[in-house]
N, C-alpha and C positions, 0 to 999 in steps of 0.2 A: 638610550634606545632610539632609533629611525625611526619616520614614519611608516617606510615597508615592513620592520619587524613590530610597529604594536599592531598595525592592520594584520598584517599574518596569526601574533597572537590573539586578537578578539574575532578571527576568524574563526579559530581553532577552537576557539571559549563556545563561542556561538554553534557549532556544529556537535560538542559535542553535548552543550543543554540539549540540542535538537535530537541527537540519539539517547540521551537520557531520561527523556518526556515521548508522549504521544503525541504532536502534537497539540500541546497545554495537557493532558493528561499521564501522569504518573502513571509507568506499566504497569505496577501492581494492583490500579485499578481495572483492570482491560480483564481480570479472572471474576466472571460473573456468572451464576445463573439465569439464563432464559427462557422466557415463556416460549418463544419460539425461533424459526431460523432467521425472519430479519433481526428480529432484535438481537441478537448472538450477532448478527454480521455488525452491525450497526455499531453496538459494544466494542465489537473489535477493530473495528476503522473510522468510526462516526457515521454521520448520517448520506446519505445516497445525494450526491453530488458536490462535496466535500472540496472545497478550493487550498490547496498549499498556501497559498497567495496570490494576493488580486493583479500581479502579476508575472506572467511566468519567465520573463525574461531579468526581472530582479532575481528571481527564487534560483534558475540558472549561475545567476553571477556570482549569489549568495555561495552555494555549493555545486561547481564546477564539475566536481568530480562523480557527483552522486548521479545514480541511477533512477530519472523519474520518468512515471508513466501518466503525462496531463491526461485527463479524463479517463483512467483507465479503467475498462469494464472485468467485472469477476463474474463466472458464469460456476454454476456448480454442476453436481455429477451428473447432472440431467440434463446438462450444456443450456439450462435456463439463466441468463442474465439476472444476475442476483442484488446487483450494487453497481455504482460505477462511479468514478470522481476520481482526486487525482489521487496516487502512489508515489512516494520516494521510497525503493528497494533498500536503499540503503538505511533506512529509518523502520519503515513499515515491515519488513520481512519476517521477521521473528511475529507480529501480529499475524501476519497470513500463514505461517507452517501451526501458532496457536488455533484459531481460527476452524485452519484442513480437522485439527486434533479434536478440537472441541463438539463440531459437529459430526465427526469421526466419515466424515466422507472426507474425497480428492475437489479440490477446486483450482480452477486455473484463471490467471490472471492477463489479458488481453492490452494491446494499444486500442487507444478508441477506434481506429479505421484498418480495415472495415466492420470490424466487429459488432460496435455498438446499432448499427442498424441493420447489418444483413444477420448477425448472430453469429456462432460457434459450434462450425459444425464436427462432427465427428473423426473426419478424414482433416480436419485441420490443429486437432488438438497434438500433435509431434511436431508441428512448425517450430522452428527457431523462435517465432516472436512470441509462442505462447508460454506462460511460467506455471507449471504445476506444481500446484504442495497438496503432497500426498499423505493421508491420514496416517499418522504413526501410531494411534491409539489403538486401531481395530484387537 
């Protein structure tokens, strides 16, 4: 075996421990009881300012392919800014459609800019850059 084909395979080793954890957490623990909405948020993405990695341009290189939103703010059905840090789509998604269900409202998920300091407004939530998951539970 080449260097490019074990690099490829410990790529592919590597990416998919990453979609088979949370983040160091095993998804069957992410099914929890909350006292309330942060904590339900928190539970299901960690804590409010959450870094992939202390670098984003390793994390980049690491997985090219993936969908990541650095500092990405989630606003719920109130369009109140509820959490923000970073997302990989490709990882995290299934937590966020859990999440919309758990709380059994719609919440959308934003790029930092502009969002995270001017908000999310109402006439902005059909934008291309905004991601809705919508409660399946209702």
């Amino acid at each position: 075996m080449n260097d490019k084909t074990r690099e490829d395979l410990q790529n592919m080793i590597d990416e998919q421990e990453a979609l088979e954890t949370h983040h160091g957490r095993k998804m069957e623990t992410i099914n929890l009881k909350a006292k309330d909405k942060q904590e339900a948020i928190e539970g299901h993405l960690g804590t409010s300012g959450r870094l992939l990695s202390a670098s984003k341009s390793m994390y980049r290189d690491k997985f090219p392919n993936h969908i990541v939103y650095f500092n990405a703010c989630l606003f719920d059905k109130d369009l109140k800014q509820v959490w923000f840090g970073d997302i990989d789509l490709d990882i995290d998604k299934e937590s966020l459609q859990m999440l919309a269900d758990y709380l059994k409202e719609t919440i959308y998920l934003t790029r930092e800019q502009p969002y995270r300091w001017d908000g999310l407004k109402k006439e902005d939530i059909n934008k291309s850059e905004v991601i809705t998951f919508i409660n399946k539970e209702k």
